[in-house]
Backbone as XML, in Angstrom:
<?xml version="1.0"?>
<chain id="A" units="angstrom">
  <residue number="1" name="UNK">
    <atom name="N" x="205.632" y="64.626" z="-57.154"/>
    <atom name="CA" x="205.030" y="65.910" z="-57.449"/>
    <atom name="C" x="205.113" y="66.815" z="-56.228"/>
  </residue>
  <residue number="2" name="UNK">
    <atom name="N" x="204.944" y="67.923" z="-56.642"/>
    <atom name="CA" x="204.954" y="69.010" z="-55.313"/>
    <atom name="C" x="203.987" y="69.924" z="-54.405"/>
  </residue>
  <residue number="3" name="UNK">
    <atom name="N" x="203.770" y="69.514" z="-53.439"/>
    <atom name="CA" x="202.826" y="70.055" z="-53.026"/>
    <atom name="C" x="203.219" y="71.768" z="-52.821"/>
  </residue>
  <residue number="4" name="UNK">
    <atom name="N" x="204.222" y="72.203" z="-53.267"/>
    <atom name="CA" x="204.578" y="73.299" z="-53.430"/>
    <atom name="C" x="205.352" y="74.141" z="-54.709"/>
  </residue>
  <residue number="5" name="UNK">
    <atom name="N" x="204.306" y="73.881" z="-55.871"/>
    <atom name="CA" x="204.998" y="74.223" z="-57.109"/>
    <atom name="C" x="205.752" y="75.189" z="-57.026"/>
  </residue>
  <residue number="6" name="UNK">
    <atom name="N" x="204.958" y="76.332" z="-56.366"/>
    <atom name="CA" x="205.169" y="77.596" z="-56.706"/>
    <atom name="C" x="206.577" y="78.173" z="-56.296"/>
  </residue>
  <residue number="7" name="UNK">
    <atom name="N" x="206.961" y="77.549" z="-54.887"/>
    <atom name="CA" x="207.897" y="77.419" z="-54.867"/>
    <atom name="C" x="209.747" y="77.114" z="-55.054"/>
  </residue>
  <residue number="8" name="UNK">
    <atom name="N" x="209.074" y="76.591" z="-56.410"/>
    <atom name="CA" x="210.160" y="75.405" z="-57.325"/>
    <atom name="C" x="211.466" y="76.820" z="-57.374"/>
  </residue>
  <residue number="9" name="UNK">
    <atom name="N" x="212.617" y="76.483" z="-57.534"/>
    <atom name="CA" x="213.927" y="77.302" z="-57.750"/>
    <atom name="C" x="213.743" y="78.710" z="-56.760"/>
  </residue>
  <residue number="10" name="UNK">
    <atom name="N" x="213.055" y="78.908" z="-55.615"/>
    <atom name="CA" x="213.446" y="79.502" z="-54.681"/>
    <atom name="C" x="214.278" y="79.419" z="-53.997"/>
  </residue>
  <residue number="11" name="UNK">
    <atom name="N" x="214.911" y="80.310" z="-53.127"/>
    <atom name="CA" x="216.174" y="80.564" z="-52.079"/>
    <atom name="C" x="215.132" y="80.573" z="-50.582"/>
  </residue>
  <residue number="12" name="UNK">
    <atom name="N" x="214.278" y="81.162" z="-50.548"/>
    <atom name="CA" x="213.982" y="81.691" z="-49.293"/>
    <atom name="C" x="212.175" y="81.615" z="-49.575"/>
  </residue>
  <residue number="13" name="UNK">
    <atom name="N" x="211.992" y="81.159" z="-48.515"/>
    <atom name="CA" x="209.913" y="81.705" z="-48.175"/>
    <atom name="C" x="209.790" y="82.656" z="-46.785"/>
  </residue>
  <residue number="14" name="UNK">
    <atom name="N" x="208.648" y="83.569" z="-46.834"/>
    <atom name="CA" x="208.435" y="84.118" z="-45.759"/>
    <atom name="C" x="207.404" y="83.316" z="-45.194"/>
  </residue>
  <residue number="15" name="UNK">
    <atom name="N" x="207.909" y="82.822" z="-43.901"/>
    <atom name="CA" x="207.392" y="81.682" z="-42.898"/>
    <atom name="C" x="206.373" y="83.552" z="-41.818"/>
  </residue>
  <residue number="16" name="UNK">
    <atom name="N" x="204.849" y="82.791" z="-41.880"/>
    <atom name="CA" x="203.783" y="83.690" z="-41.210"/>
    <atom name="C" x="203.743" y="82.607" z="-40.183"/>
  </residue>
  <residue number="17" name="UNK">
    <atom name="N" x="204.088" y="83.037" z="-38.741"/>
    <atom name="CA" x="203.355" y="82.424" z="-38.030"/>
    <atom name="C" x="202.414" y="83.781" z="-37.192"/>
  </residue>
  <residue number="18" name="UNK">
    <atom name="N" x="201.185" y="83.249" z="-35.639"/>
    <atom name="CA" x="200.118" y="83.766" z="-35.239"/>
    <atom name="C" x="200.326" y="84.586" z="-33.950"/>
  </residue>
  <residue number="19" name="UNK">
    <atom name="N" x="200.829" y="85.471" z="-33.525"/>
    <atom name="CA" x="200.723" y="85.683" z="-31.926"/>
    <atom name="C" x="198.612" y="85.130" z="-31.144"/>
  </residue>
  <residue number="20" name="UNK">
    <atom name="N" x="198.904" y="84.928" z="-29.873"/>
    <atom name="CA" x="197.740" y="84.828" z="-29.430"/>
    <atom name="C" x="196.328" y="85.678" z="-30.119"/>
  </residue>
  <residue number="21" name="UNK">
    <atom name="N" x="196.790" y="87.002" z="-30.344"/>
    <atom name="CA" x="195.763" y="87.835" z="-30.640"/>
    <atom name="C" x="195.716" y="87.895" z="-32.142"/>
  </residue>
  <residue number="22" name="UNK">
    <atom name="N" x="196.262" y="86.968" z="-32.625"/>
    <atom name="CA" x="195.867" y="87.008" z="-34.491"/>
    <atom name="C" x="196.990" y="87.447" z="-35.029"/>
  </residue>
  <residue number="23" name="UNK">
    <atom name="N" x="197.512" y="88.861" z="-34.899"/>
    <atom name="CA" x="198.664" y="89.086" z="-35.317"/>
    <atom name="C" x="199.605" y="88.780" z="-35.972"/>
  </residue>
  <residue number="24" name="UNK">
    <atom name="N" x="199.901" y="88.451" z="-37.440"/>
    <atom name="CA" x="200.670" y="87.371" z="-37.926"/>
    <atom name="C" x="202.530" y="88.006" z="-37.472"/>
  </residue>
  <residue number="25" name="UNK">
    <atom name="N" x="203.285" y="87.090" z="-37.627"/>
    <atom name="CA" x="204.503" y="87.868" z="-37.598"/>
    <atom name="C" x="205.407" y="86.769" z="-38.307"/>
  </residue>
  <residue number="26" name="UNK">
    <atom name="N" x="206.304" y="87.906" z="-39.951"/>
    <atom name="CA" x="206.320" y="87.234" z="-40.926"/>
    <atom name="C" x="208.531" y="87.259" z="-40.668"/>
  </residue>
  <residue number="27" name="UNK">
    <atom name="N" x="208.820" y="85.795" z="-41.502"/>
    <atom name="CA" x="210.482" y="85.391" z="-41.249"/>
    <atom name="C" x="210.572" y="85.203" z="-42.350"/>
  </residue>
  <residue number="28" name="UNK">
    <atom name="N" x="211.636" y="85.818" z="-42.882"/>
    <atom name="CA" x="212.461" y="84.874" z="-44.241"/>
    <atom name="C" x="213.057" y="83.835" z="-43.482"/>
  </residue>
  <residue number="29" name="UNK">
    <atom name="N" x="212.954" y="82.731" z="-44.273"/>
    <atom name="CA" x="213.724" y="81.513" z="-43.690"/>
    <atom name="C" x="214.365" y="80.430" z="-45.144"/>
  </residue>
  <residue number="30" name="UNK">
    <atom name="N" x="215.543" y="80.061" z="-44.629"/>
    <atom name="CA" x="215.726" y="78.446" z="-45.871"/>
    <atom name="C" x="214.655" y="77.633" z="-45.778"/>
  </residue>
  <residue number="31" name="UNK">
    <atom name="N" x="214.215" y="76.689" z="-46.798"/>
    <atom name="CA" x="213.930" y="75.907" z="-46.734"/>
    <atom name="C" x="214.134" y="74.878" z="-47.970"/>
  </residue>
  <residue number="32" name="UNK">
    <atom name="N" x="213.920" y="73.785" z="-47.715"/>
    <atom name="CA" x="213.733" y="72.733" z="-48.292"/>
    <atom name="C" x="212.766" y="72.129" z="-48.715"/>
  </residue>
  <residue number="33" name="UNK">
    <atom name="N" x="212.154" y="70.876" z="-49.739"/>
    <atom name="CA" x="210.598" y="70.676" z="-50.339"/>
    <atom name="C" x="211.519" y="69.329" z="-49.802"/>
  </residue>
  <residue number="34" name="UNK">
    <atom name="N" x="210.750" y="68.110" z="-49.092"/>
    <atom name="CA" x="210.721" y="66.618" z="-49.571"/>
    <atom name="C" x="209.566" y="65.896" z="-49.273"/>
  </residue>
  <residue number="35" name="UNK">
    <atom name="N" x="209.117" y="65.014" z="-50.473"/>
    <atom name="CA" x="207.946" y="64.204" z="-50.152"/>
    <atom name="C" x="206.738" y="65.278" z="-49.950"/>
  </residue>
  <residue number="36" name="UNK">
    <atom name="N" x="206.629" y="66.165" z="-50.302"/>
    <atom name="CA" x="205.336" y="67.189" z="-50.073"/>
    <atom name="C" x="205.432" y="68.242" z="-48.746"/>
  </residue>
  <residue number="37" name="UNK">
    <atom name="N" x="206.477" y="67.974" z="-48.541"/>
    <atom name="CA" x="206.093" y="68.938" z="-47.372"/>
    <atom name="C" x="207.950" y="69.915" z="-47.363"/>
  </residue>
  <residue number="38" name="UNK">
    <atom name="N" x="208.121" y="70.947" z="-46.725"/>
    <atom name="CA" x="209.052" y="72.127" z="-46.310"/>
    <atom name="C" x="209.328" y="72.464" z="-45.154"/>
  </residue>
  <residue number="39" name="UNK">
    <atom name="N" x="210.383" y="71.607" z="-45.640"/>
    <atom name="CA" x="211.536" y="71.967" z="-43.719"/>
    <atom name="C" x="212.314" y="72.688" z="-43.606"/>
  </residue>
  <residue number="40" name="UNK">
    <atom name="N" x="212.103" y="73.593" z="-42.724"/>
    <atom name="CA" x="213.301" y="75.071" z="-41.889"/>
    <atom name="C" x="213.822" y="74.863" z="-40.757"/>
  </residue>
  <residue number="41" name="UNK">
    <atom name="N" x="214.670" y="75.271" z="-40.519"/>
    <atom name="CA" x="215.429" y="75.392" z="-39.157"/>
    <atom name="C" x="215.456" y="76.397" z="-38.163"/>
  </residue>
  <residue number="42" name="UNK">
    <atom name="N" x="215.779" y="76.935" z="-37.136"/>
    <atom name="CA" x="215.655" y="77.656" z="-36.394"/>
    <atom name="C" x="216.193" y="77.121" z="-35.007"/>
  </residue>
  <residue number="43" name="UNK">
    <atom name="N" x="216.441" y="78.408" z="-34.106"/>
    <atom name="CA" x="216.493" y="78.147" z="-32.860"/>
    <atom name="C" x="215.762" y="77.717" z="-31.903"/>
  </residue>
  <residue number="44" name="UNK">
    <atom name="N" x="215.884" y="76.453" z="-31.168"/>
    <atom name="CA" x="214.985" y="75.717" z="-30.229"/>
    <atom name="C" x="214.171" y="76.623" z="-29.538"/>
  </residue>
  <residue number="45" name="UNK">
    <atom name="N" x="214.611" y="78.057" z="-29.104"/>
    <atom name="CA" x="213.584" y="79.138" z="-28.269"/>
    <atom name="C" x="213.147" y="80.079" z="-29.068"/>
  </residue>
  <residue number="46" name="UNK">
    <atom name="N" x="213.091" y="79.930" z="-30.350"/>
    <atom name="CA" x="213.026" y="81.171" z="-31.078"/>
    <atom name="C" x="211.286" y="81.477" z="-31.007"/>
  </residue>
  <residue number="47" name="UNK">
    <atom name="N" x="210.726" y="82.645" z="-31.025"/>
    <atom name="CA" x="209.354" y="82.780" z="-30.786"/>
    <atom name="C" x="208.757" y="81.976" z="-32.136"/>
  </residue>
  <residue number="48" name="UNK">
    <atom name="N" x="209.153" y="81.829" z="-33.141"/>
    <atom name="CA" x="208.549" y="81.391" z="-33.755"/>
    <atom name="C" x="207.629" y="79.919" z="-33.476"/>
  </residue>
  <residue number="49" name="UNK">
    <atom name="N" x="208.796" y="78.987" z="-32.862"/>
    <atom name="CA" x="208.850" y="77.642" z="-32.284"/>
    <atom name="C" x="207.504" y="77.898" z="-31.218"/>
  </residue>
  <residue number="50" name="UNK">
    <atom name="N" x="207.416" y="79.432" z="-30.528"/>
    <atom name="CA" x="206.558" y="78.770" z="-29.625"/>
    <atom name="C" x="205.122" y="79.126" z="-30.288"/>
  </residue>
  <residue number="51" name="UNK">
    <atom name="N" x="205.480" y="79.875" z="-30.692"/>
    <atom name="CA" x="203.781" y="80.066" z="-31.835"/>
    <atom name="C" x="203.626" y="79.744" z="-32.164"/>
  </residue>
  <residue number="52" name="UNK">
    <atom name="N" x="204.219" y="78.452" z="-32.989"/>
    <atom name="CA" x="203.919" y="77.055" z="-34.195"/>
    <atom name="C" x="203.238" y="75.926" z="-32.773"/>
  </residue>
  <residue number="53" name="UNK">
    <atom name="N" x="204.134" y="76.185" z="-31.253"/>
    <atom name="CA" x="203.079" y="75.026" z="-30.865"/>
    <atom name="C" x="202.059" y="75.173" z="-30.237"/>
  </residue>
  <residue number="54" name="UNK">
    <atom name="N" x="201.606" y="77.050" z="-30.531"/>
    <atom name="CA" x="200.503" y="77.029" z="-29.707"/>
    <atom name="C" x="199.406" y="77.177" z="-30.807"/>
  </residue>
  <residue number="55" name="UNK">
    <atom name="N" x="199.464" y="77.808" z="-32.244"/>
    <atom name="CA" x="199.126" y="77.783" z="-33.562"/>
    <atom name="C" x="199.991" y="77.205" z="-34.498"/>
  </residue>
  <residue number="56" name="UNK">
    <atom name="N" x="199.586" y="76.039" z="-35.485"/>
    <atom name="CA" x="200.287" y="75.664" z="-36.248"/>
    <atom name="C" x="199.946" y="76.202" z="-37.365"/>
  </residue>
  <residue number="57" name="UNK">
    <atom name="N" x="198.711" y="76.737" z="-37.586"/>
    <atom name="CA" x="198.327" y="77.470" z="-38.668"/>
    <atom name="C" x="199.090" y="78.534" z="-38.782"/>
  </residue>
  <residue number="58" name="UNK">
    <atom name="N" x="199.924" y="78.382" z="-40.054"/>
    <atom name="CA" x="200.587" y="79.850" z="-41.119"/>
    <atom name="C" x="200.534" y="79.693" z="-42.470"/>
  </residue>
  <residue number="59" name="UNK">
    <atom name="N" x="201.272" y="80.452" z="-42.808"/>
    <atom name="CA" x="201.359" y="80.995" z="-44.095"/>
    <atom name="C" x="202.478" y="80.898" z="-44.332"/>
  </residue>
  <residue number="60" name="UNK">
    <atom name="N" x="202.789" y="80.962" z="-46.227"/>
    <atom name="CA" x="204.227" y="80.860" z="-47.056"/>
    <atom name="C" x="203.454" y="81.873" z="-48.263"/>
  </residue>
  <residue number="61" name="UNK">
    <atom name="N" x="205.287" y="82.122" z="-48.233"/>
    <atom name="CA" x="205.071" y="83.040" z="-49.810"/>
    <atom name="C" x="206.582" y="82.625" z="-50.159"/>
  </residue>
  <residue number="62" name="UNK">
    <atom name="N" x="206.976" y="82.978" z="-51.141"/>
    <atom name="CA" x="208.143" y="83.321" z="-51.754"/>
    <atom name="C" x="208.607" y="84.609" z="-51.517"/>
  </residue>
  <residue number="63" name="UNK">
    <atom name="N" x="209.945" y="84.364" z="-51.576"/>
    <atom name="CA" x="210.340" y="86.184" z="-50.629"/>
    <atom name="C" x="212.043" y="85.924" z="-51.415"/>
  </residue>
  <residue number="64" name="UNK">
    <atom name="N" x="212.541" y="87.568" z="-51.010"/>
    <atom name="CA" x="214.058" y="87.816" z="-51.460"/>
    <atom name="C" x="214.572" y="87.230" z="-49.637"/>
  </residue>
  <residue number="65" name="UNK">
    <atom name="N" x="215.765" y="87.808" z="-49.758"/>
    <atom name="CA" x="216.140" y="87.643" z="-48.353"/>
    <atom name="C" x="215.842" y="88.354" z="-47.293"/>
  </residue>
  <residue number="66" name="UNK">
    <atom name="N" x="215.523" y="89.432" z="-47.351"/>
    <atom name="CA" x="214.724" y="90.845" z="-46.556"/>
    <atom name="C" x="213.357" y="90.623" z="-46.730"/>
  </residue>
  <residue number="67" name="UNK">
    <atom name="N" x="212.593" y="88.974" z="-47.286"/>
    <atom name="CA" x="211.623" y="89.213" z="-46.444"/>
    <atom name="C" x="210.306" y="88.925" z="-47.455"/>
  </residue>
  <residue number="68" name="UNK">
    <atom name="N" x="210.789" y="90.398" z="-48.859"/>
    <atom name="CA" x="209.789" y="90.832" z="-49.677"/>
    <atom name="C" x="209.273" y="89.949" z="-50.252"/>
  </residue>
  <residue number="69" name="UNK">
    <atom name="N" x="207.915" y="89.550" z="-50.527"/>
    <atom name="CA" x="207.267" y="88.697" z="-51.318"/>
    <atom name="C" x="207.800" y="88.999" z="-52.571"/>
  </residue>
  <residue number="70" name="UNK">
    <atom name="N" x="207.831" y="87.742" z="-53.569"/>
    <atom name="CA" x="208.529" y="87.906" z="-54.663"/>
    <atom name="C" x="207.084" y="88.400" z="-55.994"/>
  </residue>
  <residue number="71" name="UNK">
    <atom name="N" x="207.386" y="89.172" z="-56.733"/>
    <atom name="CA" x="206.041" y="90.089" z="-57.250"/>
    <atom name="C" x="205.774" y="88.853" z="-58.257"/>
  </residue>
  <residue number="72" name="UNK">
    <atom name="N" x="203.861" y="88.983" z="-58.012"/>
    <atom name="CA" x="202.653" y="88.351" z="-58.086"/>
    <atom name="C" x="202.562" y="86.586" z="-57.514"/>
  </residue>
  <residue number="73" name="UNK">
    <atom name="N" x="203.708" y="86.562" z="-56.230"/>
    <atom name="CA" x="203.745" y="85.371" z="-55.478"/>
    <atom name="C" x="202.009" y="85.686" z="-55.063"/>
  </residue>
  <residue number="74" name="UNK">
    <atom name="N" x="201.634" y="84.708" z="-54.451"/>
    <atom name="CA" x="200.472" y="84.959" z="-53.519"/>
    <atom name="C" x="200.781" y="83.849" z="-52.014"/>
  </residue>
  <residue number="75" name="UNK">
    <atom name="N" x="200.027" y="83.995" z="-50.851"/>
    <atom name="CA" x="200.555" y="83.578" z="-49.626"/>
    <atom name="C" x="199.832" y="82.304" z="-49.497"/>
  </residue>
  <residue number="76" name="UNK">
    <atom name="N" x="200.170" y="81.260" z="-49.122"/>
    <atom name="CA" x="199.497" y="79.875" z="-49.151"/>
    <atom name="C" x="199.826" y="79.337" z="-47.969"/>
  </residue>
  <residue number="77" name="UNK">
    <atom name="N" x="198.316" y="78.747" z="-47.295"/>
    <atom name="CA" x="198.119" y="78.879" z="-46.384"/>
    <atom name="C" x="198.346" y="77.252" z="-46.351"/>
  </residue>
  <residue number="78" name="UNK">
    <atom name="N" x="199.020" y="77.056" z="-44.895"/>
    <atom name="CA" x="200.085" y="75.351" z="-44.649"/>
    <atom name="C" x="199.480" y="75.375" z="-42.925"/>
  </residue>
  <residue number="79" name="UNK">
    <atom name="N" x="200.323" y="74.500" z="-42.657"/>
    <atom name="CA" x="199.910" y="73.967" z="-41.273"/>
    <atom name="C" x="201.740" y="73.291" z="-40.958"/>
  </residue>
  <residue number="80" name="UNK">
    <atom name="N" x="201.915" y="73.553" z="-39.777"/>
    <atom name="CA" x="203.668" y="73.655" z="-39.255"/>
    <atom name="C" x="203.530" y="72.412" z="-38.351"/>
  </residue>
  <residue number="81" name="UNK">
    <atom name="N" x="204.716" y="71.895" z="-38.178"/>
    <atom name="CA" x="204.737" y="71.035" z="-36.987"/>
    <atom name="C" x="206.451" y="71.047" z="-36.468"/>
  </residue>
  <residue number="82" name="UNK">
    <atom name="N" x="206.112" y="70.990" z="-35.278"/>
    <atom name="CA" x="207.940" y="70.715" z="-35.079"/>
    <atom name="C" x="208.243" y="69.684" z="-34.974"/>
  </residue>
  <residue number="83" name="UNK">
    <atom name="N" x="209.346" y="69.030" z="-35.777"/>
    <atom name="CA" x="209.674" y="67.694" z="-35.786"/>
    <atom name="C" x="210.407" y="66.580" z="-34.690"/>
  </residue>
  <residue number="84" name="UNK">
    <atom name="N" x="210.088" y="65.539" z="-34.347"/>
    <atom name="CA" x="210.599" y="64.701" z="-33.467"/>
    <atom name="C" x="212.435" y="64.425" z="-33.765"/>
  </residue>
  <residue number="85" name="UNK">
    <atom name="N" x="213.122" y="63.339" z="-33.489"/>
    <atom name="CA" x="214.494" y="63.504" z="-33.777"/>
    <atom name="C" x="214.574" y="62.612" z="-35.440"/>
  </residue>
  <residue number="86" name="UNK">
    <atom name="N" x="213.865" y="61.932" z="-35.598"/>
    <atom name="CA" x="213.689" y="61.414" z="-36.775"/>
    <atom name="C" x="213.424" y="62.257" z="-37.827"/>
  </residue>
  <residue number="87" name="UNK">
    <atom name="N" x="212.522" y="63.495" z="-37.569"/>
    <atom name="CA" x="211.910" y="64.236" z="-38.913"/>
    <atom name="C" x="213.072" y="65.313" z="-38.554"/>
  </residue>
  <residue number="88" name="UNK">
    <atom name="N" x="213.724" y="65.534" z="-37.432"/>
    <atom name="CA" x="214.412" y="66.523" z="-37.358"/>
    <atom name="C" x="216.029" y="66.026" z="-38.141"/>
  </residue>
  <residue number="89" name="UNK">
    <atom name="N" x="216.358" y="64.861" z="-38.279"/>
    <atom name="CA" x="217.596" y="64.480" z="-39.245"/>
    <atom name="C" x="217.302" y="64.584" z="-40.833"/>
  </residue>
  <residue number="90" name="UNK">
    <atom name="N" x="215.497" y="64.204" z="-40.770"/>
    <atom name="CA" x="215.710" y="64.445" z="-42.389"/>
    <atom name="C" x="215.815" y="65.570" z="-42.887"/>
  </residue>
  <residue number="91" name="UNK">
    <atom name="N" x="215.033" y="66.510" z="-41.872"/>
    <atom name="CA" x="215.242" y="68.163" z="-42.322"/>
    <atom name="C" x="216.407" y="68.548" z="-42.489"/>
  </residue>
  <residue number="92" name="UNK">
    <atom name="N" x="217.282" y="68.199" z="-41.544"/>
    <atom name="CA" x="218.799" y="68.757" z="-41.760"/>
    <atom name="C" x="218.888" y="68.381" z="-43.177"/>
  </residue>
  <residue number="93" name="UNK">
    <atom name="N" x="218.975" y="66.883" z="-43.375"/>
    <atom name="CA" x="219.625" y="66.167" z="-44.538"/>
    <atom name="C" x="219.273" y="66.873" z="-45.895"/>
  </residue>
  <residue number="94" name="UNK">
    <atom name="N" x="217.769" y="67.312" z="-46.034"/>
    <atom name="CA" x="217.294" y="67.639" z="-47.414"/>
    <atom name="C" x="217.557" y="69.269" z="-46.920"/>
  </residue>
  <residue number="95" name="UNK">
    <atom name="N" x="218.200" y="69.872" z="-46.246"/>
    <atom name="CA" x="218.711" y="71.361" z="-46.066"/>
    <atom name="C" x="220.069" y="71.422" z="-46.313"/>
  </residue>
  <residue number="96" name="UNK">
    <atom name="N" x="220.671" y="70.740" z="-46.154"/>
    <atom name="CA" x="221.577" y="70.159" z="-45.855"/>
    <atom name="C" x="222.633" y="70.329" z="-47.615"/>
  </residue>
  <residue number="97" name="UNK">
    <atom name="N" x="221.336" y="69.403" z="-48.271"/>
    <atom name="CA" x="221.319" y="69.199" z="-50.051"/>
    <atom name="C" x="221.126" y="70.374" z="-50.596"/>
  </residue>
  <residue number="98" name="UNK">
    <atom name="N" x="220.379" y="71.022" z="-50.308"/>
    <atom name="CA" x="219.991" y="71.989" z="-50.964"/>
    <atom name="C" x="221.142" y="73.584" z="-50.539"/>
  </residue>
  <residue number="99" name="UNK">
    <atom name="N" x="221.293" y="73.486" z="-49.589"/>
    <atom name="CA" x="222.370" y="74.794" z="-49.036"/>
    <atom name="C" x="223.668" y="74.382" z="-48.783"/>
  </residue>
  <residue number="100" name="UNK">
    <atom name="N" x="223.994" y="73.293" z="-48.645"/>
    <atom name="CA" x="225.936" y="72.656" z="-49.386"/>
    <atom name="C" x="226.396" y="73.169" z="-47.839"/>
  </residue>
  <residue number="101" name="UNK">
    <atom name="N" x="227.602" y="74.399" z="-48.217"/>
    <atom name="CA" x="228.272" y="74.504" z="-46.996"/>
    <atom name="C" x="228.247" y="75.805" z="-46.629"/>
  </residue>
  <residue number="102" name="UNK">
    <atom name="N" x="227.017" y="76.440" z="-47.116"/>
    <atom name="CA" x="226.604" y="77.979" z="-46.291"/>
    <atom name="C" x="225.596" y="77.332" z="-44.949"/>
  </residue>
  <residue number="103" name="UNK">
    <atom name="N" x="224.973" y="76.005" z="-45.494"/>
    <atom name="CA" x="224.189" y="76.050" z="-44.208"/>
    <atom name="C" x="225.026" y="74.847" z="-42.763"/>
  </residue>
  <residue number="104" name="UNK">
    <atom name="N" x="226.000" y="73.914" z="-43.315"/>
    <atom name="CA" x="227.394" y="73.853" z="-42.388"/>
    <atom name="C" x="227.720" y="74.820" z="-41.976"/>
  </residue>
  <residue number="105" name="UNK">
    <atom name="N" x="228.627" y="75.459" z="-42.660"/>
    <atom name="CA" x="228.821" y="76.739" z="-42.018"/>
    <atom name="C" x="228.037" y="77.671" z="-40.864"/>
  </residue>
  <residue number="106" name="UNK">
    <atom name="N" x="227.057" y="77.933" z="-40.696"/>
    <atom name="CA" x="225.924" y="78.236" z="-40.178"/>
    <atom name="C" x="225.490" y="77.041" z="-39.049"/>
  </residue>
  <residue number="107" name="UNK">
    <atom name="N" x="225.596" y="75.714" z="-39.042"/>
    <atom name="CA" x="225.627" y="74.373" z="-38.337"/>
    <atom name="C" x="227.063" y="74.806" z="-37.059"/>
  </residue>
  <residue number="108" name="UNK">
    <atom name="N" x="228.020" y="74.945" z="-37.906"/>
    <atom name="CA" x="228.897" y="75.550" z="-37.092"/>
    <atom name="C" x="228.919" y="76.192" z="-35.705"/>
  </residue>
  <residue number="109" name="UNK">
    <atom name="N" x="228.886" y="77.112" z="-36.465"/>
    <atom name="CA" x="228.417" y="78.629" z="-35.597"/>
    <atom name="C" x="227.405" y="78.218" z="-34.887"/>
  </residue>
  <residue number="110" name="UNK">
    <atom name="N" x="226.414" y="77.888" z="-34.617"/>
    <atom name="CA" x="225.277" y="78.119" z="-33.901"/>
    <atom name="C" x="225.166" y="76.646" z="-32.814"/>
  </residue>
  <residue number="111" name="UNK">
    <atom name="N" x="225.393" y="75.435" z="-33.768"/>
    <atom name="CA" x="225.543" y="74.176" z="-33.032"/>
    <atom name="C" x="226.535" y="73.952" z="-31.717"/>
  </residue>
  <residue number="112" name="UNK">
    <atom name="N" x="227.856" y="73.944" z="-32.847"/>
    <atom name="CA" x="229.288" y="73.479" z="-31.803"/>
    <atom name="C" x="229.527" y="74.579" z="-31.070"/>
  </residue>
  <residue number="113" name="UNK">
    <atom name="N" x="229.661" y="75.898" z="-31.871"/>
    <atom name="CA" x="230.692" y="77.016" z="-31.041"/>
    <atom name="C" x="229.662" y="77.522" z="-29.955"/>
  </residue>
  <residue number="114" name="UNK">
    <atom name="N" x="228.276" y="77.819" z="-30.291"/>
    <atom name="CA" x="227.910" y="78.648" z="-29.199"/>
    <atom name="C" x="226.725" y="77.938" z="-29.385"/>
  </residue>
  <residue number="115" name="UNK">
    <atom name="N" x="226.938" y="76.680" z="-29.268"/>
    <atom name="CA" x="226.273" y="75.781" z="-28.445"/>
    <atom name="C" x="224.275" y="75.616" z="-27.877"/>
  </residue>
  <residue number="116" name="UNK">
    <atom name="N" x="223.788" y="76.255" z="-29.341"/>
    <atom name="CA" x="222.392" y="76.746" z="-28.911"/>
    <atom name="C" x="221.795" y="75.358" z="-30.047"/>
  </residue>
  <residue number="117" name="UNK">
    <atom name="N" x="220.708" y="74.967" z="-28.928"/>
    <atom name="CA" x="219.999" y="73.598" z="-30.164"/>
    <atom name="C" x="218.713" y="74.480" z="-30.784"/>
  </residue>
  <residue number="118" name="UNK">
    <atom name="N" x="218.654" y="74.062" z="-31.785"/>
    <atom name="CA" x="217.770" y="74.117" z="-32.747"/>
    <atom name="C" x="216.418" y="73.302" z="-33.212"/>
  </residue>
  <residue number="119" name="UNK">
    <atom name="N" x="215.693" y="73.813" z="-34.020"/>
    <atom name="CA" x="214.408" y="72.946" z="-33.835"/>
    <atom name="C" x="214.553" y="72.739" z="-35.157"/>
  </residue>
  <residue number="120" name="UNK">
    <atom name="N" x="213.666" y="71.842" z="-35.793"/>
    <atom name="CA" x="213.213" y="71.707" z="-37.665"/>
    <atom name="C" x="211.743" y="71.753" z="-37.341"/>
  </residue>
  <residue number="121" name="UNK">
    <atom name="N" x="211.361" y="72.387" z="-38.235"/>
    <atom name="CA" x="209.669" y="72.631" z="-38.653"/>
    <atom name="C" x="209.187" y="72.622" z="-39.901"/>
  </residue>
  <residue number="122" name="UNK">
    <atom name="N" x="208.598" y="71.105" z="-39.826"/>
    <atom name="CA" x="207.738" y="70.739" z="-41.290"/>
    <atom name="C" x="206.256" y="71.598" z="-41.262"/>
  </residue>
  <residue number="123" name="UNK">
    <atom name="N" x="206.422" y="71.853" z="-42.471"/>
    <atom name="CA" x="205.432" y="72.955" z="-43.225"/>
    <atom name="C" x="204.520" y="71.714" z="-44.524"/>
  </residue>
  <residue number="124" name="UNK">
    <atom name="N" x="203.370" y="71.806" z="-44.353"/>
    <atom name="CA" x="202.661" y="71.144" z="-45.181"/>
    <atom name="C" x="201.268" y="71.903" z="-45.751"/>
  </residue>
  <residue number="125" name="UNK">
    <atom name="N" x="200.667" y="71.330" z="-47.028"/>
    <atom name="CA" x="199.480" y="72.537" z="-47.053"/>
    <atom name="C" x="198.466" y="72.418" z="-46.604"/>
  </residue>
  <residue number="126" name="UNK">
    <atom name="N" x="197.330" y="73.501" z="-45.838"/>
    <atom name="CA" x="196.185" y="73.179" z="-45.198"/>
    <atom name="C" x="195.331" y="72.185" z="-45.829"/>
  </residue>
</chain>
């Protein structure tokens, strides 16, 4: 079962994470559902990464690719973690399934050629 129904046949969620002063600041991102919880990818320095480890508390919605909440989604409030190298292979793997060879492609580019590591961040609900 899913700890994220609402989610079911989405492309994209808008990932809320916290600046220090409350401030939310909102990402379309891929993701993936396995075992109850939603894994994304990102760049190892990306601000997001560092606001998930100084607040893990955010938010999800359903969104287009620009972002927009998808109309009468509502925002559900999760708790983030960045994954060790173990949770970080399964994330690839079930991203992996779900996005074929746009998100290779994208593995590509960012991994081998210009050489920047990346983080995975499991999303679960509060």
């Amino acid at each position: 079962m899913s700890a994220f129904p609402e989610l079911a046949g989405e492309a994209y969620i808008n990932l809320e994470s916290f600046k220090r002063d409350g401030t939310g600041v909102r990402t379309p991102v891929w993701f993936a559902e396995h075992e109850g919880a939603l894994y994304i990818y990102t760049l190892a320095n990306a601000y997001k990464v560092k606001r998930i480890r100084r607040n893990p508390q955010v938010r999800v919605i359903a969104c287009d690719f620009r972002g927009n909440p998808r109309p009468g989604a509502s925002w559900r409030a999760a708790v983030a973690r960045i994954e060790d190298p173990s949770g970080t292979a399964l994330g690839h793997r079930v991203l992996n399934q779900k996005y074929g060879w746009k998100k290779r492609i994208g593995d590509l580019f960012s991994a081998r050629l210009m050489r920047r590591k990346r983080a995975v961040i499991s999303i679960r609900p509060a």
